[in-house]
C-alpha positions in Angstrom: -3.9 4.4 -7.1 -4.0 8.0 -6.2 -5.0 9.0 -2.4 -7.1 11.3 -1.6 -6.0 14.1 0.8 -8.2 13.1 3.5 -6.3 9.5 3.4 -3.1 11.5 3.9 -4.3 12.9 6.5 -5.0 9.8 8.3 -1.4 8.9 7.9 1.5 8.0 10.2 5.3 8.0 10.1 7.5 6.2 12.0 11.5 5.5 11.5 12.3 2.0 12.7 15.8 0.8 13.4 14.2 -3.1 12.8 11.1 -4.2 11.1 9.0 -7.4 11.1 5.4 -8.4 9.3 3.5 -6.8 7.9 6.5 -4.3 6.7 8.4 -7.3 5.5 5.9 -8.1 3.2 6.0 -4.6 1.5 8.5 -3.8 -1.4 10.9 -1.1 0.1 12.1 2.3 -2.2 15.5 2.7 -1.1 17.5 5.9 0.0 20.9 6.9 0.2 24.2 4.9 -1.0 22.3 1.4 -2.0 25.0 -1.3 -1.8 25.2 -4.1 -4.7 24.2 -6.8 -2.1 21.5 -4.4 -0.7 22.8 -5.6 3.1 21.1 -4.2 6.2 19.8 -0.6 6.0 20.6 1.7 8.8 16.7 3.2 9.5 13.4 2.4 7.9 10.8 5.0 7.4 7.2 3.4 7.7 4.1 5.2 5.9 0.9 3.6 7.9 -2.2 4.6 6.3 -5.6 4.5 8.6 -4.0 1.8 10.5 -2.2 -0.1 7.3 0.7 -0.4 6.2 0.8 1.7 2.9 5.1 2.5 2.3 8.2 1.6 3.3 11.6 3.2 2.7 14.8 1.7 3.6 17.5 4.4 4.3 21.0 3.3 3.7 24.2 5.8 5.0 26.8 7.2 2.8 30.6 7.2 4.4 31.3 10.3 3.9 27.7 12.3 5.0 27.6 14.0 8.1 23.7 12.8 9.7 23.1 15.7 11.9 19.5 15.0 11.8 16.6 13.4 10.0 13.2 13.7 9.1 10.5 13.3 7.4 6.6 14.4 6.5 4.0 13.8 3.9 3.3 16.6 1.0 0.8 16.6 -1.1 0.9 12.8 -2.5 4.8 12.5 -1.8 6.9 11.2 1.8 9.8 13.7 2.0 12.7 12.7 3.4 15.3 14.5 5.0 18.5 11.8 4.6 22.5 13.3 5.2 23.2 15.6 2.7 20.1 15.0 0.4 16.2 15.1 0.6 14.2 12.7 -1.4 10.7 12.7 -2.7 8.6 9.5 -2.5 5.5 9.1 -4.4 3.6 7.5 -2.1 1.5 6.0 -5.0 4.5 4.2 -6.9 7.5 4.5 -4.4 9.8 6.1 -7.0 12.3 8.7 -5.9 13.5 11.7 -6.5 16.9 12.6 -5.0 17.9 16.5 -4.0 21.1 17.0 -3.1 22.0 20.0 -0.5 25.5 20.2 -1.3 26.3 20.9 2.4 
């Protein structure tokens, strides 16, 4: 389903260091160095749309990135992510990922 740009609008982000339900309930897109087992992610970035939960990211650290700072905001119909060294795009309609690295 593709939102309109009024929906966006209407749109909040949060990073969360724990989530509970409804979030638990959503099927995550993942960031960062994924482990095998999947384990614990570090933050979760919540996408509520007028007042429902529309996306969830869970954002897992690498070892060796240097996290000086993190963010994220909505473009056009993707949630970009600023995550250590890399950004990501998230389509906020199918959750798949784009990875940019920054090469810092």
């Amino acid at each position: 389903m593709k939102f309109p740009l009024n929906m966006i609008t209407n749109s909040t982000i949060t990073w969360l260091d724990s989530i509970d339900p409804p979030w638990l309930a959503l099927h995550p897109s993942r960031i960062g160095d994924v482990p095998s087992g999947r384990g614990t992610p570090a933050r979760y970035i919540v996408l509520e749309r007028n007042g429902q939960p529309a996306l969830r990211v869970d954002a897992y650290p690498s070892s060796n990135e240097c996290f000086a700072f993190n963010d994220a905001v909505l473009w056009r119909e993707f949630l970009v992510v600023g995550w250590g060294e890399c950004f990501y795009l998230v389509d906020v309609n199918s959750g798949a990922i784009t990875k940019h690295a920054l090469g810092m």
